[in-house]
C-alpha positions in Angstrom: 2.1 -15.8 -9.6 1.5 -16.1 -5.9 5.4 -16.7 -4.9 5.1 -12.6 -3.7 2.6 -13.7 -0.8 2.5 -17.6 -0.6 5.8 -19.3 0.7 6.5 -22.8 1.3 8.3 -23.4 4.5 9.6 -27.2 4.4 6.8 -27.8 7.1 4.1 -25.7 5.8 2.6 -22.6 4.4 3.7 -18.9 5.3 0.8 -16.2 3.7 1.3 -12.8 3.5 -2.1 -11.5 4.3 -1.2 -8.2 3.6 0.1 -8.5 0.0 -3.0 -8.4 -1.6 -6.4 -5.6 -0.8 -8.7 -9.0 -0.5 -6.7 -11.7 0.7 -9.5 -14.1 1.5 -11.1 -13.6 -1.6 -7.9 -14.1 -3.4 -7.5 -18.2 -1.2 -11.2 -18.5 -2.5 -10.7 -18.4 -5.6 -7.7 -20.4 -5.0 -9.6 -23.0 -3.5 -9.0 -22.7 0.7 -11.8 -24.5 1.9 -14.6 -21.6 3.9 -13.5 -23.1 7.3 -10.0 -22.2 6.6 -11.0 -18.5 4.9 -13.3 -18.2 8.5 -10.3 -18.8 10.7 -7.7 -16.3 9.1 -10.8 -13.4 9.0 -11.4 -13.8 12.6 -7.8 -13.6 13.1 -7.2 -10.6 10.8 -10.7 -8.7 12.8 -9.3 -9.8 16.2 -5.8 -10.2 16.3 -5.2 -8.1 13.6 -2.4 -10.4 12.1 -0.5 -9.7 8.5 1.2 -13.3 8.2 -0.2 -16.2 8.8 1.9 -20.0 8.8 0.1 -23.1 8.1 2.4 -25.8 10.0 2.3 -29.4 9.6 3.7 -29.7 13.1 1.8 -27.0 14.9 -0.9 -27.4 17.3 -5.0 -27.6 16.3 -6.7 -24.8 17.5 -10.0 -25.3 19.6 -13.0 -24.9 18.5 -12.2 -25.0 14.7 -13.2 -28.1 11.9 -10.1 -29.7 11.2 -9.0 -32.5 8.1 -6.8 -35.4 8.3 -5.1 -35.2 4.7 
């Protein structure tokens, strides 16, 4: 079901944001922790991003809880 707007990169997570009316609601109920739903609305309201890649290599961002899986 979500292979339209989820995409698994070898390295991460590629999400099309715009795929879906509520996005965030739809990673709630999928079970993305609040922190992570927080990030990608204040990136959607500032940045006004559509695709968002959660990569295992990539840098942490400031200011933002992190977890050591």
């Amino acid at each position: 079901g979500d292979a339209e707007w989820v995409h698994h990169t070898g390295s991460g997570y590629l999400i099309r944001l715009d795929a879906w009316a509520f996005p965030v609601l739809h990673l709630k109920r999928r079970g993305l922790s609040k922190v992570c739903r927080r990030l990608i609305v204040t990136l959607v309201r500032r940045y006004g991003i559509s695709t968002i890649h959660f990569d295992s290599f990539g840098d942490t961002l400031p200011g933002f809880t992190t977890f050591d899986w």
